[in-house]
C-alpha positions as CSV (number, residue, x, y, z in Angstrom):
1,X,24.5,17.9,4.3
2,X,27.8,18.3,2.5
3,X,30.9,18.4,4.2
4,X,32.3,22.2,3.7
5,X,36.7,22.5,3.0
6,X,38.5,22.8,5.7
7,X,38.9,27.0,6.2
8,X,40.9,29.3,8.3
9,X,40.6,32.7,9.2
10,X,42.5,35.0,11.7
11,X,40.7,38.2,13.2
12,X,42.4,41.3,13.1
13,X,43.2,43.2,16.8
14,X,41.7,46.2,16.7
15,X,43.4,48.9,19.6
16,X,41.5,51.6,21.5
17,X,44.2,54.7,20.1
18,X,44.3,55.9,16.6
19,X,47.7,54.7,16.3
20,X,46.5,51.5,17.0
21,X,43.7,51.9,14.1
22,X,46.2,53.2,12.0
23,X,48.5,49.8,12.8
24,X,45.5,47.8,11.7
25,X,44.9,49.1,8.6
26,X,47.9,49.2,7.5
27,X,48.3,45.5,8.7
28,X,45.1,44.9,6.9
29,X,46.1,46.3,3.6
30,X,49.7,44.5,3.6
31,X,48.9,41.0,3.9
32,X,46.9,41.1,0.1
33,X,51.0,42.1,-1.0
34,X,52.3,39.2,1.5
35,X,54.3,36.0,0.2
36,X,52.9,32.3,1.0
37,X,54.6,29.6,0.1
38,X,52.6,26.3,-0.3
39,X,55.0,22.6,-0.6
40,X,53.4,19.4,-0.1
41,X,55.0,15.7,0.8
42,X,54.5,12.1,1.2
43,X,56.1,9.7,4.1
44,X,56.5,7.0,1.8
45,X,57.0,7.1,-2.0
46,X,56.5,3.1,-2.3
47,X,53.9,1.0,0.0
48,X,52.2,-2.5,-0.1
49,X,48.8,-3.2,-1.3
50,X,46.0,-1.5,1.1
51,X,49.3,0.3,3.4
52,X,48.6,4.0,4.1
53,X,51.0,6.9,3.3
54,X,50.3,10.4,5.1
55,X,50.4,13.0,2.1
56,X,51.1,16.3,4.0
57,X,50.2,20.2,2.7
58,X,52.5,22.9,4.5
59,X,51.2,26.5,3.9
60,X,52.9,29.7,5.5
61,X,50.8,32.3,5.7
62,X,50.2,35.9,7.3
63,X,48.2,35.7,10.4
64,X,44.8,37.7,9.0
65,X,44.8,35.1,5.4
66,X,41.7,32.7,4.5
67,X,43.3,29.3,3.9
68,X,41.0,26.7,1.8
69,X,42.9,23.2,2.3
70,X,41.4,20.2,-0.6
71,X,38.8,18.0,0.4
72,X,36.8,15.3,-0.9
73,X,38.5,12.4,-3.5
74,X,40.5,15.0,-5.0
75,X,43.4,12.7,-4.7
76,X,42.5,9.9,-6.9
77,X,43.6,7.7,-8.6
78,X,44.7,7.0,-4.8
79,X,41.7,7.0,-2.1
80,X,41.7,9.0,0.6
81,X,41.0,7.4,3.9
82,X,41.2,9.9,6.6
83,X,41.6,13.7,7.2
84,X,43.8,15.2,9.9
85,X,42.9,18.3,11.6
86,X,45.5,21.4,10.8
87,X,47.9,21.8,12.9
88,X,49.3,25.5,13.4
89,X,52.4,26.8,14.4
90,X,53.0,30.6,14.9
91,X,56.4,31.6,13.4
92,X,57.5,35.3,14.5
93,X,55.1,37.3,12.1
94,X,53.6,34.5,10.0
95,X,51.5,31.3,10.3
96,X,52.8,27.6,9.3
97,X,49.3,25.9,8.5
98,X,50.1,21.7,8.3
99,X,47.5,19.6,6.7
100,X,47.5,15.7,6.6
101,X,45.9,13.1,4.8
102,X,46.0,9.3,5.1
103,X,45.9,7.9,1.7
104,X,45.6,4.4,0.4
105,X,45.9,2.3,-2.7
106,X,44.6,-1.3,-3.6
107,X,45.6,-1.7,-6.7
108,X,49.4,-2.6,-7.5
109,X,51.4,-0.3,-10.3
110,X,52.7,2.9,-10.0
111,X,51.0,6.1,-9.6
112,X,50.8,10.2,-9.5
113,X,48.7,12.0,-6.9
114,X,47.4,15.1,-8.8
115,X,48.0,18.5,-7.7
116,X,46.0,19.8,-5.0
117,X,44.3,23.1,-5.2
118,X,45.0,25.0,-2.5
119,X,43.5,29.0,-1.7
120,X,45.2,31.6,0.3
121,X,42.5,34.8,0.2
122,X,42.0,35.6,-3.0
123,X,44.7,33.7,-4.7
124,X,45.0,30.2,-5.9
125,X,48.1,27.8,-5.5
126,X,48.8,24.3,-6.5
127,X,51.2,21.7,-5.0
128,X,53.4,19.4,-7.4
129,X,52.2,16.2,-8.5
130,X,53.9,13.0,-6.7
131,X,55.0,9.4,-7.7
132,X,53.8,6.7,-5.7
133,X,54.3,2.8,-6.4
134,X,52.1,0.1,-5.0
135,X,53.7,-3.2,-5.0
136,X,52.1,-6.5,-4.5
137,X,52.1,-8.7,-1.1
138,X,54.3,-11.4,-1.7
139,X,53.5,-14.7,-0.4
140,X,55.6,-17.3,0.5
141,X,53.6,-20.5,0.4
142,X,56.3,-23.0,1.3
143,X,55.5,-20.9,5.0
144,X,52.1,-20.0,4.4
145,X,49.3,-22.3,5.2
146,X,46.5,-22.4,2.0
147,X,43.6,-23.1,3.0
148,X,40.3,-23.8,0.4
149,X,38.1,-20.4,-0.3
150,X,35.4,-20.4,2.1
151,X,31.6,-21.1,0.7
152,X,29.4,-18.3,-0.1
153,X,27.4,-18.2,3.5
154,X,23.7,-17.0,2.9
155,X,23.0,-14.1,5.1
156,X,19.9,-13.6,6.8
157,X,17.9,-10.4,6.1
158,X,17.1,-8.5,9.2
159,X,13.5,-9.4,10.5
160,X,11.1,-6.6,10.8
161,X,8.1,-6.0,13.2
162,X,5.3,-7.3,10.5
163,X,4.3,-9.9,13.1
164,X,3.3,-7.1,15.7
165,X,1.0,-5.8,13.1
166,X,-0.7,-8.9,12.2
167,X,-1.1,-9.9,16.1
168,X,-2.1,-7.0,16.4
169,X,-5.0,-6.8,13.5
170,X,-5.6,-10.3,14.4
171,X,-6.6,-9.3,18.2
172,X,-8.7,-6.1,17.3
173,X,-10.9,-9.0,14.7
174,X,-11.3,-10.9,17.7
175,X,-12.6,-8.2,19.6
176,X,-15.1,-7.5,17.3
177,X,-16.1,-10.8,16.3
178,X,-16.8,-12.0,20.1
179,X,-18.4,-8.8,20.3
180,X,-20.7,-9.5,17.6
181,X,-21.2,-13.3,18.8
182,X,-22.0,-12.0,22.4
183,X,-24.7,-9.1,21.4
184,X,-26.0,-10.6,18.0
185,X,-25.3,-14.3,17.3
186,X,-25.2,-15.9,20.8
187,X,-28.4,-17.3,22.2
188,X,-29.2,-15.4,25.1
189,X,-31.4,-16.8,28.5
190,X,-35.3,-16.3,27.2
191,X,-36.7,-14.0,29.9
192,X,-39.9,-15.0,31.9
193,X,-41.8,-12.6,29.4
194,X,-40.2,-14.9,26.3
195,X,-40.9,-17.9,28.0
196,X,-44.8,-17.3,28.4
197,X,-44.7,-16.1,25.0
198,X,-43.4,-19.2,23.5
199,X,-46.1,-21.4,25.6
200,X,-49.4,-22.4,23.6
201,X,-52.3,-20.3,24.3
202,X,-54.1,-22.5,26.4
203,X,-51.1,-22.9,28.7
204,X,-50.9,-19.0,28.8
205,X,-54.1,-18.7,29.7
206,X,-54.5,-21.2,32.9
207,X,-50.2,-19.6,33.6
208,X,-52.2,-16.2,33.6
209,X,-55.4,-17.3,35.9
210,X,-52.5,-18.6,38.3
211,X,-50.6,-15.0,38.6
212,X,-54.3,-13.5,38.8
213,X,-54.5,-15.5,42.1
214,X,-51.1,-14.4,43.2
215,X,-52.3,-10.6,42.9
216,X,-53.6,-8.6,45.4
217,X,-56.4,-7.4,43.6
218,X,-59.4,-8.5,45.9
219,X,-57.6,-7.8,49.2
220,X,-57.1,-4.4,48.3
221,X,-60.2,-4.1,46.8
222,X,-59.6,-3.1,43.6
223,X,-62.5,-5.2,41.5
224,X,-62.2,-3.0,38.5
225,X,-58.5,-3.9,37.8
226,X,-59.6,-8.0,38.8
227,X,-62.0,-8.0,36.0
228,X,-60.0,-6.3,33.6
229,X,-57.7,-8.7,34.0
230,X,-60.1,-11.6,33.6
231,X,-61.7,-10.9,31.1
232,X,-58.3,-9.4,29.0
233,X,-57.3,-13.7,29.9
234,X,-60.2,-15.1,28.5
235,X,-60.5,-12.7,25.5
236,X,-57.1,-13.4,24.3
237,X,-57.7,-17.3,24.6
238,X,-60.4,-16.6,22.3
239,X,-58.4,-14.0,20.0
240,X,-56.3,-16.9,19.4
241,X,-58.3,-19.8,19.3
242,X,-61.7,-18.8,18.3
243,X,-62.1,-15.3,16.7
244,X,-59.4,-13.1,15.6
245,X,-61.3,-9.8,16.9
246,X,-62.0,-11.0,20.1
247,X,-59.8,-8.2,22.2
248,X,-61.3,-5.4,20.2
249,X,-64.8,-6.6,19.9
250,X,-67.9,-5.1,22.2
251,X,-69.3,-8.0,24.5
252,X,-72.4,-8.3,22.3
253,X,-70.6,-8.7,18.9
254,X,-68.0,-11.1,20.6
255,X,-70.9,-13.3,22.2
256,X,-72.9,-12.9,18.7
257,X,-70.1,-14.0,16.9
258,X,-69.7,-17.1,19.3
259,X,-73.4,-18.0,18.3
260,X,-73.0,-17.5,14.8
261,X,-69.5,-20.4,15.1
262,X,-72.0,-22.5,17.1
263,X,-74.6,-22.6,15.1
264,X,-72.1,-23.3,11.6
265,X,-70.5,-26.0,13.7
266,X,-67.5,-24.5,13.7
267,X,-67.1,-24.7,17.4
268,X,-69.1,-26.7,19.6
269,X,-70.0,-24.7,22.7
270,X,-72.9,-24.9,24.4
271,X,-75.7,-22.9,25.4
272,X,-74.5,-22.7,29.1
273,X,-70.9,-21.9,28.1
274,X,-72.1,-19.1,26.0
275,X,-75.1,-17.8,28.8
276,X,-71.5,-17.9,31.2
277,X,-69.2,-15.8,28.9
278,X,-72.0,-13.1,28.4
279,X,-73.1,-12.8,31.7
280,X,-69.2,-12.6,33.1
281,X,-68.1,-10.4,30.2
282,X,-71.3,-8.2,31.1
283,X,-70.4,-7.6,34.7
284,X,-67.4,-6.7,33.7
285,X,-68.3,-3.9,31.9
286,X,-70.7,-2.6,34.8
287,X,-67.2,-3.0,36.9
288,X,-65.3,-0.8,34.4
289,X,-67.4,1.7,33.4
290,X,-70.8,2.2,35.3
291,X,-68.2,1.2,38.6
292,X,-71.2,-1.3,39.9
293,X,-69.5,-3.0,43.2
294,X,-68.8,-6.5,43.2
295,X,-68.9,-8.9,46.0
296,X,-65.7,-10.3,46.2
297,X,-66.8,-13.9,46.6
298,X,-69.0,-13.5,43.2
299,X,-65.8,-12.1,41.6
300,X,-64.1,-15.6,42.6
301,X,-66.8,-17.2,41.5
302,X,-66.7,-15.5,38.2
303,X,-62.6,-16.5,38.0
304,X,-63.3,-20.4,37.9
305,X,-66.1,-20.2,35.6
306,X,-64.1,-18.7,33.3
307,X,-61.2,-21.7,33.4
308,X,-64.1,-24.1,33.3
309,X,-64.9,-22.1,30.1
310,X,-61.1,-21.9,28.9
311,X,-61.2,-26.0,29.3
312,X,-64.7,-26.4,27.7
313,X,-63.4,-24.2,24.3
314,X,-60.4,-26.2,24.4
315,X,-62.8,-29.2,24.2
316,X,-65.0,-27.3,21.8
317,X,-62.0,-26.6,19.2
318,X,-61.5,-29.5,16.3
319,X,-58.2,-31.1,16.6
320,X,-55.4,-29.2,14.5
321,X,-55.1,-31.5,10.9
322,X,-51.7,-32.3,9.4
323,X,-52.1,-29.3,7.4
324,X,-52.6,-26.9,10.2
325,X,-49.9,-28.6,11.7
326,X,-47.5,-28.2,8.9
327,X,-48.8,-24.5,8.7
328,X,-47.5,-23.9,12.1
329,X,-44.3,-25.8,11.5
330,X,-43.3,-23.9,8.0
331,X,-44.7,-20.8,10.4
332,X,-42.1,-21.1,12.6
333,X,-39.6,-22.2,10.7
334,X,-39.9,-18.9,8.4
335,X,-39.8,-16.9,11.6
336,X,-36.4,-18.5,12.6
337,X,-35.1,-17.4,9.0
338,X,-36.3,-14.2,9.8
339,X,-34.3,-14.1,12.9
340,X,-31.6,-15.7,11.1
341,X,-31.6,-12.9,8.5
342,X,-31.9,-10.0,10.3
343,X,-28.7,-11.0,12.5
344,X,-26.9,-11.4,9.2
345,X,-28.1,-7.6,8.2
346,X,-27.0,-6.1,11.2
347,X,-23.6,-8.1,11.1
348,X,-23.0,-6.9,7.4
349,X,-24.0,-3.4,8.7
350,X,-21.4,-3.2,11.6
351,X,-18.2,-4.3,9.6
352,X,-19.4,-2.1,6.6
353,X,-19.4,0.9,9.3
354,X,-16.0,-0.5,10.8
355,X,-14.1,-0.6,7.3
356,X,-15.4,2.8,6.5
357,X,-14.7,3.8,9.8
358,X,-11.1,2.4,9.8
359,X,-10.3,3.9,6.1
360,X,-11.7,7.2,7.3
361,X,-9.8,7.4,10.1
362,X,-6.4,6.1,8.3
363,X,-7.0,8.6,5.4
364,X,-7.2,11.7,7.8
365,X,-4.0,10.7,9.4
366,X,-2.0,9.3,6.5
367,X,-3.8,10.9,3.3
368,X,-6.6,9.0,1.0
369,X,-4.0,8.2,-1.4
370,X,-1.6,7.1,0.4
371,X,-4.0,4.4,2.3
372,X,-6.3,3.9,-1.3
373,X,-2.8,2.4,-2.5
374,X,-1.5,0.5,0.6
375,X,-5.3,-1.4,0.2
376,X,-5.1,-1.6,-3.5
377,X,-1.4,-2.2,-4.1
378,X,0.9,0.4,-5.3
379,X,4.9,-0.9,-6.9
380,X,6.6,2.1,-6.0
381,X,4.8,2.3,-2.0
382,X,6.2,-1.3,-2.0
383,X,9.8,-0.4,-2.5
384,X,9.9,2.8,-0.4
385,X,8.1,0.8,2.6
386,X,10.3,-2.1,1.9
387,X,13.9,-3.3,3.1
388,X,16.5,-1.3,2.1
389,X,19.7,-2.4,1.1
390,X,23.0,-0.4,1.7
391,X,25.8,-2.0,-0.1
392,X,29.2,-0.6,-2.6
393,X,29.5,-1.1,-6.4
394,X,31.9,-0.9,-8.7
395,X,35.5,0.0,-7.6
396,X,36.2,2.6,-6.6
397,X,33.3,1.9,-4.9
398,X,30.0,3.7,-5.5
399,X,28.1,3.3,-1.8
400,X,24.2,4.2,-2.1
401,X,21.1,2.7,-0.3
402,X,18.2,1.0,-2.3
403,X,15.0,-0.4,-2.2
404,X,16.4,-3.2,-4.0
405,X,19.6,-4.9,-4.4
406,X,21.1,-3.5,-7.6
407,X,22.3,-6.3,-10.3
408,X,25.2,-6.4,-11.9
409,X,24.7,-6.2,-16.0
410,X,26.9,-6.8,-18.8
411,X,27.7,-3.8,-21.1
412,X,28.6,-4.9,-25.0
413,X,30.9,-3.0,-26.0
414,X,33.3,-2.7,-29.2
415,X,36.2,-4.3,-28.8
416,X,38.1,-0.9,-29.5
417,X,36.4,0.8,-26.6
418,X,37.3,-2.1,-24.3
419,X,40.8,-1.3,-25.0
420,X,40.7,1.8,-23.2
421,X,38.3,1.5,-20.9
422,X,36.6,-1.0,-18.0
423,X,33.1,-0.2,-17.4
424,X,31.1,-2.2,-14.7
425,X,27.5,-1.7,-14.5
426,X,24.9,-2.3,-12.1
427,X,21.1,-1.3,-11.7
428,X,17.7,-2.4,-10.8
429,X,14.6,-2.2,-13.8
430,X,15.8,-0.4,-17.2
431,X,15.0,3.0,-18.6
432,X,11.8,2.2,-20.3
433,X,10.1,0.8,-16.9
434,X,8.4,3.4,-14.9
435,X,11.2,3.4,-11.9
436,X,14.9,2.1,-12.6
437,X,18.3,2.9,-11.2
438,X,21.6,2.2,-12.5
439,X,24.9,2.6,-11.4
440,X,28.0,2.3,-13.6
441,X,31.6,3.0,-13.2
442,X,34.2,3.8,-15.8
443,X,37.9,3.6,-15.4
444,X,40.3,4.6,-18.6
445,X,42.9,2.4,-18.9
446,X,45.1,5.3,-19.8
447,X,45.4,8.1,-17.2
448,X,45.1,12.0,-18.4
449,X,46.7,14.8,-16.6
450,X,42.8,16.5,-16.7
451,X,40.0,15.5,-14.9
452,X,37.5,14.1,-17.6
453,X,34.5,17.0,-17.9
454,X,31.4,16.3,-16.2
455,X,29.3,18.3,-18.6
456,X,30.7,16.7,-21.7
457,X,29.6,13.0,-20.5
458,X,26.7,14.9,-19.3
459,X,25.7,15.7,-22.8
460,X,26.7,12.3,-23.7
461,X,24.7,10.3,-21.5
462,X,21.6,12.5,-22.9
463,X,22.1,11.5,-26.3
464,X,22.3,8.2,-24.9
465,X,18.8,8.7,-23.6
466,X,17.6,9.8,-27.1
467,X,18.9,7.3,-29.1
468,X,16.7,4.9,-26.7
469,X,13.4,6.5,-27.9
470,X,13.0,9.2,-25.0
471,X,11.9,12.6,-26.3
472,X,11.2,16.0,-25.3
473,X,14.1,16.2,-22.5
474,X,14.1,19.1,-20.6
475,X,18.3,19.4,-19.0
476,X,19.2,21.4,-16.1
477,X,22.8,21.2,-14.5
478,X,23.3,22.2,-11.0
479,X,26.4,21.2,-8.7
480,X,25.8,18.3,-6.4
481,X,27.9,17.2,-3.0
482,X,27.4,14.2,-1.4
483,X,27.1,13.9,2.5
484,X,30.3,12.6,2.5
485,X,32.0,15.6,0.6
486,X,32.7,14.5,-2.6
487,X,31.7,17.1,-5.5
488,X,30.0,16.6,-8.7
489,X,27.6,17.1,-11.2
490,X,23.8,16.8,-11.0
491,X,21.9,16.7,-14.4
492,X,18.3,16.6,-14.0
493,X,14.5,17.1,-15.9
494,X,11.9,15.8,-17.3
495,X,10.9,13.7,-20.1
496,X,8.7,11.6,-22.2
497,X,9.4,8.0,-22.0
498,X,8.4,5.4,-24.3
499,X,5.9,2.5,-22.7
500,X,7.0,-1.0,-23.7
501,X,5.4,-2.7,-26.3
502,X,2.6,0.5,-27.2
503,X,3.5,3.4,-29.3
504,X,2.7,5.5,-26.5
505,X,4.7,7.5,-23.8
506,X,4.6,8.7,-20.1
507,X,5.3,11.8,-18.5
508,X,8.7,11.2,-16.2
509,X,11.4,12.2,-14.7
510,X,15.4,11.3,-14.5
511,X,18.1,12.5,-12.5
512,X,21.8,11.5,-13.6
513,X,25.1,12.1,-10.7
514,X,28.2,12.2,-12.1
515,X,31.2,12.3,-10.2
516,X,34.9,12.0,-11.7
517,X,38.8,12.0,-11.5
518,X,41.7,11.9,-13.8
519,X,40.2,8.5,-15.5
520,X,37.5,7.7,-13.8
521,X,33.8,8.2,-13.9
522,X,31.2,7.2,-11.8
523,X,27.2,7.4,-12.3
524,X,23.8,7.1,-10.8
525,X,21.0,8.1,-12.3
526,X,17.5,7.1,-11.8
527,X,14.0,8.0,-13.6
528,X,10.2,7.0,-12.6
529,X,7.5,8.7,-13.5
530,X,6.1,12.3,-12.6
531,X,2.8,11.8,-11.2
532,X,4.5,8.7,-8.5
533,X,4.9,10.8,-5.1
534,X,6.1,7.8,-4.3
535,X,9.1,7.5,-6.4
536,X,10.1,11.1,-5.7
537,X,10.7,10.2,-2.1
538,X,12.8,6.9,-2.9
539,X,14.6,9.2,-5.2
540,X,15.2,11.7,-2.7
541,X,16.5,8.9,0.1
542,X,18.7,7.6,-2.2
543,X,20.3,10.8,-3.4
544,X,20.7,11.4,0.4
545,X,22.5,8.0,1.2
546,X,24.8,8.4,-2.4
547,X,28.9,8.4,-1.0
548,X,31.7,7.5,-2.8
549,X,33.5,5.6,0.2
550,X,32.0,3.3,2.0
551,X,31.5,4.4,5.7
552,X,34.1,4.4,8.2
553,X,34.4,1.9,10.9
């Protein structure tokens, strides 16, 4: 926001009567013919370095008159520290309007404080120029201590919060990786289920006769569901151990089968064991489906005939060779990698669905670009996310916030332009990078009675430009005030820049403040390229934060 001039207006009383009206008009019409007299003064025509003089404006005016008083650094080549409020005094008919202004100088020689614009309705008046002298602060050492100049004291930046966000990041990865130990990775209690099935078959079948005794089968009479059982026990031995098809095999082509084994000498089973199986096997089916009863003793019976039988196969079966045995080991081993690889799949599936999870989430809230170039990297997001500096260049002093601190650059210049002028620069990249700012400061040795023209050194600075390789420059002027209040000139566009080293060029844009006195000149300007949303908004902060006095305490 910039800081308006300081205006006064005084309403007109309106009466009920027509004479009144009348009175008003006529009051109205009268003050555009009225006399004000305008006369400024200073306290003090000589002061030390840095000492303040009160520059006063006295304006006497009718009571219904629009008074503009100066603002700004309109008084330079001295600085202005500090603006009083008006004070008013009614005087019979007419108005005395008193203006002050603390000014300062730190710079010894002698001086003139311009003439001051000052507008009373429609009519413009100036005050007189006025001679000031600075003198030096003289010293006596013979009283004054000297001491050594203190060493340059490294200042600490001002920490930010990045630790939060990394404990924080670090804790949510903990989460999910003790998560993902507990649920996938972590070798969980086998259930009794597990346990059975990691016993060898013979063990599963005797564990399985054992729970068959345990069951209430037989006391509640329920033969049909005994047998099933035993004979689901001692076909699944045999599934295993003998023949592959045992459990969905008829009983005659599981007892044919067994014959076939015993008579290749594959297994060596006897007659009886076989006569036992068939005739078990067989009742069982008359249980099942033609629902024949069953004494309950002969279905007891029938249970330890077949573990005899389960130990007499056992006995029957050769003895697994190193081969087998290696079989079974590789076996097992492959089925651990199996394991192994299928907790690795669904691992790799979870964070995959995190990341895009996360990144979808972040890029509906904060915008796909903006998150692609926080992952990826981006030179211009890194500056406007950064520290900012806030600091004063150049004197009078230039006060601006940046990304970076801006450094202070030499300026070659012919020896018959350093005669009349002192130019200190300062800036961060150069023109032909894709983001650069530069501030610079020109003071003429010799002081003119006009203030130098803004849109003349605007023109300048563009040829400037051109003679550095830029082409197609689009200019536009507007007016420009800073927060602070002081006016000047904003030259602005766009442009093709030349890329360094390449005979090629990017689309940019540049943005050049001007601001200036009776001999001085100060400038900002900035360019970065036109498709970096980025740079626009570091742009637009430091156009925000640009004052030509540092802040007061």
């Amino acid at each position: 926001m910039s800081k308006t001039p300081s205006v006064f207006r005084f309403p007109i009383a309106i009466g009920r009567s027509a004479v009144c009206r009348l009175f008003s008009i006529f009051f109205f019409l009268s003050s555009f013919f009225s006399f004000s007299q305008v006369t400024s003064s200073i306290d003090s025509t000589k002061i030390k370095i840095g000492a303040q003089i009160t520059y006063k404006i006295s304006v006497e005016s009718e009571p219904n008159s629009l008074v503009v008083f100066p603002e700004g650094q309109t008084f330079s080549p001295l600085e202005m520290i500090e603006s009083y409020a008006v004070d008013t005094i009614k005087n019979k008919d007419k108005f005395s309007l008193i203006k002050k202004y603390g000014l300062t100088q730190f710079d010894s020689g002698k001086y003139t404080i311009p003439r001051q614009k000052i507008i009373i309705g429609d009519k413009t008046f100036f005050t007189d120029s006025l001679k000031v002298e600075v003198n030096n602060v003289v010293v006596d050492t013979t009283k004054q201590g000297l001491f050594d100049i203190k060493p340059i004291i490294e200042v600490k930046k001002q920490g930010s919060d990045w630790w939060k966000y990394l404990l924080m990041a670090l804790l949510i990865i903990g989460i999910i990786g003790f998560l993902m130990y507990w649920f996938i990775w972590r070798k969980k209690p086998l259930s009794e289920a597990e346990q059975i099935a990691l016993l060898p078959p013979y063990d599963r079948a005797k564990l399985a006769l054992k729970k068959l005794d345990e069951s209430h089968y037989l006391e509640s009479a329920a033969i049909k569901d005994y047998y099933s059982e035993l004979t689901f026990i001692i076909r699944k031995y045999l599934d295993e151990k003998v023949y592959d098809r045992a459990l969905e095999s008829t009983t005659d082509e599981l007892i044919n089968r067994l014959k076939l084994l015993k008579e290749g000498n594959q297994v060596e089973l006897s007659n009886e064991d076989i006569r036992n199986l068939e005739s078990i096997l067989k009742r069982a089916d008359l249980v099942k489906f033609a629902k024949s009863a069953v004494d309950v003793d002969l279905a007891k019976l029938d249970r330890n005939t077949i573990d005899i039988e389960i130990d007499h196969v056992k006995e029957a079966l050769p003895e697994p060779t190193e081969e087998e045995k290696l079989l079974d080991e590789k076996y097992r081993g492959e089925l651990e990698r199996k394991k192994k690889r299928k907790k690795i799949i669904i691992t790799v599936l979870i964070s995959v669905f995190l990341l895009v999870a996360t990144f979808v989430g972040f890029s509906i809230k904060y915008g796909f670009g903006y998150v692609k170039d926080t992952l990826i990297g981006h030179d211009s997001i890194e500056l406007l996310e950064g520290e900012w500096v806030t600091s004063a260049y150049g004197f009078p002093p230039v006060t601006v916030s940046t990304p970076k601190v801006l450094k202070r650059t030499e300026i070659n210049l012919p020896d018959e332009i350093k005669a009349q002028m002192d130019v200190t620069n300062f800036q961060y990249g150069s023109l032909l990078d894709f983001f650069n700012i530069n501030v610079s400061t020109t003071v003429l040795k010799q002081e003119s009675q006009e203030p130098i023209d803004l849109i003349q050194a605007s023109e300048k600075t563009i040829k400037q430009i051109e003679a550095m390789g830029v082409q197609n420059i689009l200019v536009k002027n507007e007016k420009f005030v800073t927060p602070n209040g002081a006016e000047g000139l904003k030259t602005y566009g766009s442009a093709k820049f030349p890329i360094i080293s390449t005979d090629k060029f990017y689309e940019g844009e540049y943005v050049i403040l001007q601001f200036s006195t009776n001999k001085v000149l100060q400038s900002i300007s900035m360019s970065w390229r036109k498709d970096d949303v980025y740079a626009s908004k570091i742009v637009e902060r430091i156009l925000n934060s640009v004052e030509l006095k540092k802040a007061e305490e």
